[in-house]
DRENNUNU-472345 format. One record per residue (C-alpha): residue in three letters; x, y, z. Coordinates in pm, 1 decimal. Example, Ala and Ser with C-alpha at 12.3 -4.5 7.8 and 13.67 -1.06 7.14 Angstrom:
// DRENNUNU-472345
REC,ALA,1230.0,-450.0,780.0 $
REC,SER,1367.0,-106.0,714.0 $
***
This chain:
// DRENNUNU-472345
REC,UNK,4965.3,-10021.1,-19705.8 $
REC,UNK,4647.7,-10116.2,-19528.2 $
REC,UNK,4300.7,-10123.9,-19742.1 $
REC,UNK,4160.5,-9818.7,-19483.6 $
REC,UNK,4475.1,-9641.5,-19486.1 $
REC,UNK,4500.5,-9602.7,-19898.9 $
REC,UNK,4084.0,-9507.0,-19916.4 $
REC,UNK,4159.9,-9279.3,-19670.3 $
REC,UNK,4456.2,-9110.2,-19885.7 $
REC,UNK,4291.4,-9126.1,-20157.3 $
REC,UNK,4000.2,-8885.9,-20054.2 $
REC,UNK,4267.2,-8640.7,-19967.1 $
REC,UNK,4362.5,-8583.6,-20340.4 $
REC,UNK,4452.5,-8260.3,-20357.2 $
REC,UNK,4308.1,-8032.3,-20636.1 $
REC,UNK,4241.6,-7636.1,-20546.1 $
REC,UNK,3844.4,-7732.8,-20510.6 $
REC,UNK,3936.2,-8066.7,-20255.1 $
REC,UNK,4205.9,-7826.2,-20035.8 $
REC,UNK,3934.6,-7539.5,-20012.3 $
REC,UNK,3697.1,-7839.2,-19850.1 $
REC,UNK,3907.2,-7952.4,-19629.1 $
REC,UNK,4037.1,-7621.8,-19499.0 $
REC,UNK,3637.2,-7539.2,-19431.0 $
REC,UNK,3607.6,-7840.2,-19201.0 $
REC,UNK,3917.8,-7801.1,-19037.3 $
REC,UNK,3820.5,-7483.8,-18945.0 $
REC,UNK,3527.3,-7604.6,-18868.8 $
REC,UNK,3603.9,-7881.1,-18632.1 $
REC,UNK,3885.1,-7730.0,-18437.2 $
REC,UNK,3692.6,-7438.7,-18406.7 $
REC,UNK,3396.6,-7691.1,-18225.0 $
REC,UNK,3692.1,-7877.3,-18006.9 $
REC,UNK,3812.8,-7573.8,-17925.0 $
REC,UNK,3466.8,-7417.8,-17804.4 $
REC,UNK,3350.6,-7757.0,-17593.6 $
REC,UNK,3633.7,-7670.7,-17348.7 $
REC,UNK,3969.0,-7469.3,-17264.2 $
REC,UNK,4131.8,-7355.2,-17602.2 $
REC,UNK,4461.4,-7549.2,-17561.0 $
REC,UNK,4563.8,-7844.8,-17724.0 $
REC,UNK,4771.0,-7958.3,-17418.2 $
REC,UNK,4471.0,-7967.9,-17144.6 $
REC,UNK,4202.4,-8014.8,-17440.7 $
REC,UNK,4171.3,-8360.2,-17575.5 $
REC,UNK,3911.8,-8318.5,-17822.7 $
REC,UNK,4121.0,-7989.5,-17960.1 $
REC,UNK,4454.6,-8177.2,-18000.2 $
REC,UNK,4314.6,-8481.7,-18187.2 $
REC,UNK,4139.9,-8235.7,-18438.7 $
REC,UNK,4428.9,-8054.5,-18472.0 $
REC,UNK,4636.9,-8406.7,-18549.7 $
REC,UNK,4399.7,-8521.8,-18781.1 $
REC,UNK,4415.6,-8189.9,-19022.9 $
REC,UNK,4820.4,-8122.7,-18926.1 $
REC,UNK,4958.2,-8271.2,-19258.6 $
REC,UNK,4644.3,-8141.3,-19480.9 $
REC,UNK,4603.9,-7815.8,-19348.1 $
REC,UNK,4836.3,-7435.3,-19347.5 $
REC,UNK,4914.8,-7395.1,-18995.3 $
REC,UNK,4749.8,-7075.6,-18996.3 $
REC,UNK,4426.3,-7229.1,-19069.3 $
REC,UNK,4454.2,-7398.9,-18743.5 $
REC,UNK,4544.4,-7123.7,-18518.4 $
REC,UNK,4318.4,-6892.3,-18737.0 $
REC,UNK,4047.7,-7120.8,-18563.3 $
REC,UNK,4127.2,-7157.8,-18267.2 $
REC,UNK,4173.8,-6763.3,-18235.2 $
REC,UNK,3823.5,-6756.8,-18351.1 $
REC,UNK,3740.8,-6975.7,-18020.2 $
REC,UNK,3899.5,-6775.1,-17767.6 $
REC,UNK,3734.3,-6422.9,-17966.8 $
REC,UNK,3417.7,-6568.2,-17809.4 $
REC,UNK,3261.4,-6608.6,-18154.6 $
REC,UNK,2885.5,-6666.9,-18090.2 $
REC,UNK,2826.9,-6956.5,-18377.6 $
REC,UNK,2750.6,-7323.8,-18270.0 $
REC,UNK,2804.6,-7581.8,-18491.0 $
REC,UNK,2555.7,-7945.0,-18394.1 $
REC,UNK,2691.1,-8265.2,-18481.7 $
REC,UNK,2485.9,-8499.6,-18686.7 $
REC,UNK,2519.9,-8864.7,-18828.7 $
REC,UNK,2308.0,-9051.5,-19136.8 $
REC,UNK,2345.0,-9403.7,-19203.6 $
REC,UNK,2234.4,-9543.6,-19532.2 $
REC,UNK,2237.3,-9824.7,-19774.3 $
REC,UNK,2418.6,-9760.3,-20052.4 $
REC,UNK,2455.0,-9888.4,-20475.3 $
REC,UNK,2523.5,-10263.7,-20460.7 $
REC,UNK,2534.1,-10309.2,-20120.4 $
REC,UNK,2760.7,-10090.3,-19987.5 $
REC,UNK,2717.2,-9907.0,-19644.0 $
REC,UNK,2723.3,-9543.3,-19607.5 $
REC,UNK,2771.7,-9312.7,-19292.7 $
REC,UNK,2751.4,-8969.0,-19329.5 $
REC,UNK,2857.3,-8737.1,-19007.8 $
REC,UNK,2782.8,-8329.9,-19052.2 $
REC,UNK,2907.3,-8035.7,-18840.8 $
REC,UNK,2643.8,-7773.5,-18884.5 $
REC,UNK,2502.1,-7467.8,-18791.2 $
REC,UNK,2104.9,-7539.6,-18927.2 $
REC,UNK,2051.7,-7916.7,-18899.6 $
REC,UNK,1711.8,-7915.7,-19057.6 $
REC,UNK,1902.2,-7785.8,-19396.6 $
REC,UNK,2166.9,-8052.8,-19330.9 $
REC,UNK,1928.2,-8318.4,-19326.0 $
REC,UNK,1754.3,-8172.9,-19605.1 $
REC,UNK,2103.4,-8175.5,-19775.1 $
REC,UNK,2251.5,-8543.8,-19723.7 $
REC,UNK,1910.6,-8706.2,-19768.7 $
REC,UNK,1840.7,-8581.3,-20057.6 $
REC,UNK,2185.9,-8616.9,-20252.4 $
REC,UNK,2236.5,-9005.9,-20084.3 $
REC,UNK,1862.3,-9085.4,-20264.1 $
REC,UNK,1937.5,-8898.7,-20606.8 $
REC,UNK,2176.4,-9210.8,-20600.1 $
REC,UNK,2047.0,-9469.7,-20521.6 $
REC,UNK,2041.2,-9441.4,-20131.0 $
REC,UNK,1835.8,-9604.6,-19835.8 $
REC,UNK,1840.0,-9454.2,-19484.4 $
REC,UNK,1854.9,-9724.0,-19263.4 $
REC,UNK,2173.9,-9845.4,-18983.9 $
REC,UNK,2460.4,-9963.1,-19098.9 $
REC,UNK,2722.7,-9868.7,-18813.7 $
REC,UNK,2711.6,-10193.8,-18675.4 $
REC,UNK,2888.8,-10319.7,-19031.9 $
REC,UNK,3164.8,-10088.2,-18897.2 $
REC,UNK,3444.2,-10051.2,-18635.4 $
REC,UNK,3463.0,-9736.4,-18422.0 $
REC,UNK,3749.5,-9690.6,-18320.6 $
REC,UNK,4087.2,-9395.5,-18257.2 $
REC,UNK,4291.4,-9517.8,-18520.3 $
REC,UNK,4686.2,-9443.4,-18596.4 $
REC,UNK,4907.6,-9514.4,-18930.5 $
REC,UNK,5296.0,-9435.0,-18971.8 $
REC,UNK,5597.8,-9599.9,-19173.4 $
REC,UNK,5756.3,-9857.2,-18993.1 $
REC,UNK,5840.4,-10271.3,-19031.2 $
REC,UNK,5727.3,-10575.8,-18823.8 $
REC,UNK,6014.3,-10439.6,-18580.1 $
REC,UNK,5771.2,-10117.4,-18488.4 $
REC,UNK,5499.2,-10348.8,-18528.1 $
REC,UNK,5567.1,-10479.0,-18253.2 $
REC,UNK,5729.7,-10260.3,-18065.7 $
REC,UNK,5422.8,-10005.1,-18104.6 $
REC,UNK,5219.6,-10291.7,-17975.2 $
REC,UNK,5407.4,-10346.9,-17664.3 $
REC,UNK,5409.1,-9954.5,-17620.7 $
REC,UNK,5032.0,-9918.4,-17605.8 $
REC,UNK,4980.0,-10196.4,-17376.6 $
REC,UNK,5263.7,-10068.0,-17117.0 $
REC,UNK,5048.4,-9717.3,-17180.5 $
REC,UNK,4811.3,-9857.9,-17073.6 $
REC,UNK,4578.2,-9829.0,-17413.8 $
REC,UNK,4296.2,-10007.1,-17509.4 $
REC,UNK,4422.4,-10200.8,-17803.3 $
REC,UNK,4210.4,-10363.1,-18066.8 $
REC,UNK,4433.9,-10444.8,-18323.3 $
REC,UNK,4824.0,-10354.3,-18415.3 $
REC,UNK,4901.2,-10501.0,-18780.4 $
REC,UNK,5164.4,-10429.3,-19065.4 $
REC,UNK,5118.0,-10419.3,-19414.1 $
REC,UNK,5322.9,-10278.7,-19730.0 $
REC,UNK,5510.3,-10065.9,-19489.4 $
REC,UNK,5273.1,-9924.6,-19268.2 $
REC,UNK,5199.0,-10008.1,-18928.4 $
REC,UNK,4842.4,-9933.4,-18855.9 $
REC,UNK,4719.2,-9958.3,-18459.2 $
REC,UNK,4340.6,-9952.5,-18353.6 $
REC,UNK,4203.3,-9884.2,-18026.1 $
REC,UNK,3947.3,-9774.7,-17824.5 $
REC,UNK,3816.5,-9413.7,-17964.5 $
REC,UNK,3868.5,-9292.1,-17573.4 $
REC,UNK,4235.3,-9348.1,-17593.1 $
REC,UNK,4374.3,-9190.1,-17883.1 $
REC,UNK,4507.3,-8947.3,-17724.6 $
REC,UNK,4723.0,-9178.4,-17467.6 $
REC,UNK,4805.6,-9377.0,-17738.0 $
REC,UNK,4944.1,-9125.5,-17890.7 $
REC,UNK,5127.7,-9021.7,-17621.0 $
REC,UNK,5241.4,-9360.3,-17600.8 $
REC,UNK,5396.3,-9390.2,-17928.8 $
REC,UNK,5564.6,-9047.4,-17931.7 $
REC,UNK,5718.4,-9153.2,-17616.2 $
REC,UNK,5838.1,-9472.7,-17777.1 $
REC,UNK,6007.2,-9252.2,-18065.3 $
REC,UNK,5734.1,-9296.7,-18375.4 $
REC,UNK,5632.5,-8914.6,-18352.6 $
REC,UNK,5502.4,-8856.0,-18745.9 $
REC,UNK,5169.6,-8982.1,-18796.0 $
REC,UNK,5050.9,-9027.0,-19151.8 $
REC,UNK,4704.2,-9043.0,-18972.3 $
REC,UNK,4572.3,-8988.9,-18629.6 $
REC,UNK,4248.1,-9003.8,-18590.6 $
REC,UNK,3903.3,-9145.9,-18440.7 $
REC,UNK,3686.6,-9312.7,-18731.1 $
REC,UNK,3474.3,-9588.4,-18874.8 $
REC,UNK,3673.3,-9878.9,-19056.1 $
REC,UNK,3465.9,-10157.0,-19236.4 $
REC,UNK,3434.2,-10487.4,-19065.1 $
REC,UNK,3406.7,-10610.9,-19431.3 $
REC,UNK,3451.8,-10472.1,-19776.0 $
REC,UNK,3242.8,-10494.6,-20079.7 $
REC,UNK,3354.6,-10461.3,-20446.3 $
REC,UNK,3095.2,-10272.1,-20698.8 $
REC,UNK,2991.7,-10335.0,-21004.3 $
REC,UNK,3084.0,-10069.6,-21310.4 $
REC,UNK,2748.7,-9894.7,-21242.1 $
REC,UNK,2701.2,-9926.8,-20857.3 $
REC,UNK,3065.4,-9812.0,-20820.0 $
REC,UNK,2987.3,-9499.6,-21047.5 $
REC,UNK,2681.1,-9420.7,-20814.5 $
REC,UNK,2883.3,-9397.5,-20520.6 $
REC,UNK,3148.5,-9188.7,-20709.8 $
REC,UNK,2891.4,-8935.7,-20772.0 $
REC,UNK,2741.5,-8933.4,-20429.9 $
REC,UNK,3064.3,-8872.0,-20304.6 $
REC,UNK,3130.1,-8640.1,-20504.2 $
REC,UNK,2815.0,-8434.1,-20388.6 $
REC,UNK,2854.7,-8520.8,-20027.3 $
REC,UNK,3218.7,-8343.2,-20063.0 $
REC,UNK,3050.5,-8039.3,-20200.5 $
REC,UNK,2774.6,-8030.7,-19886.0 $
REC,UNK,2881.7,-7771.5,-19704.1 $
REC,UNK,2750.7,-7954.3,-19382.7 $
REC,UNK,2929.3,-8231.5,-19485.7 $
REC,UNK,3239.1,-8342.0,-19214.3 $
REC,UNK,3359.4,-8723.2,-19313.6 $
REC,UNK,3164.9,-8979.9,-19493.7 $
REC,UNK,3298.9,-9337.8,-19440.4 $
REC,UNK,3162.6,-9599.4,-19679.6 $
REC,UNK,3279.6,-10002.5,-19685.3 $
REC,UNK,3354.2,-9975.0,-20100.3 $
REC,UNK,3707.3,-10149.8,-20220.4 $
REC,UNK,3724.3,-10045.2,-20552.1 $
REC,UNK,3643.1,-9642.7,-20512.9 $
***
């Protein structure tokens, strides 16, 4: 499958310590998509794609145990934050939090990105933002899911097949109708759904450098202000 689609896998391994992260920023962010308008995934944009991006990762109970926590008219508010950095061996790192105290979460990514061998400086423009989708198909839904999001009306930047994925990008804006578009054409389960930063170019580390990142990753997982680090690495 597509180089973004296996990283992105990858950093789902799932060990007790990795499932207990991600059910925290679930929680997290569909608890924030729910707040920043009506609680229901049908009229609530924002809600629904959060919900899509944690559906295969996440109890469904965790979900609805957040969204609950929404319509309670729990008082906490959670700021969204994004670092950019420099990485080992010229790699680029982007670093987006969901917090309730940004000064700690500052204190927090700043501090673990330098202990190894980070830079702050920008390095979004090395990516692509974009809402991006992946499912199991052939060049047949390859094509087929490209003439779907342009009758829908979608914002396509790219729709390519590789190893037996299809894998669509478009503007961050439409994920939602592209979505829509796709279900409509009959490709309803997602492998991923989501709005994200995809490397305009990849770099392969050295033994050291690549170890560097490893361990900054590793830390940045265990931030608890920590939401989704993207980084343009091919061999971590």
């Amino acid at each position: 499958m597509g180089r973004h689609f296996e990283v992105r896998a990858a950093a789902m391994a799932a060990t007790a310590k990795a499932k207990s992260a991600i059910y925290m920023r679930a929680s997290k962010e569909i608890y924030a998509a729910a707040k920043s308008g009506i609680p229901d995934p049908e009229s609530n944009l924002a809600l629904r794609s959060a919900i899509e991006k944690y559906r295969k990762t996440c109890p469904r109970d965790v979900i609805d145990r957040a969204i609950e926590k929404a319509k309670g008219g729990d008082a906490t508010a959670y700021i969204a934050g994004r670092y950019e950095f420099y990485g080992p061996g010229g790699s680029y790192i982007i670093v987006d939090t969901l917090t309730d105290n940004v000064n700690r979460a500052l204190v927090n990514v700043r501090t673990i990105a330098q202990k190894k061998g980070g830079k702050m400086g920008s390095v979004a423009y090395n990516f692509n933002y974009c809402g991006y989708i992946a499912f199991k198909g052939d060049e047949a839904a390859r094509d087929a899911a490209e003439e779907a999001l342009v009758l829908g009306d979608v914002d396509v930047q790219s729709v390519t097949f590789e190893d037996g994925y299809v894998e669509a990008q478009v503007a961050p804006s439409d994920l939602g109708k592209a979505q829509d578009a796709l279900k409509e054409a009959g490709y309803t389960d997602f492998d991923s759904a989501e709005v994200t930063f995809i490397p305009n170019e990849y770099v392969e580390l050295g033994a050291e450098d690549a170890q560097k990142l490893k361990d900054m990753l590793a830390m940045l997982d265990e931030c608890e202000d920590v939401q989704n680090v993207y980084h343009n690495a091919s061999n971590i």
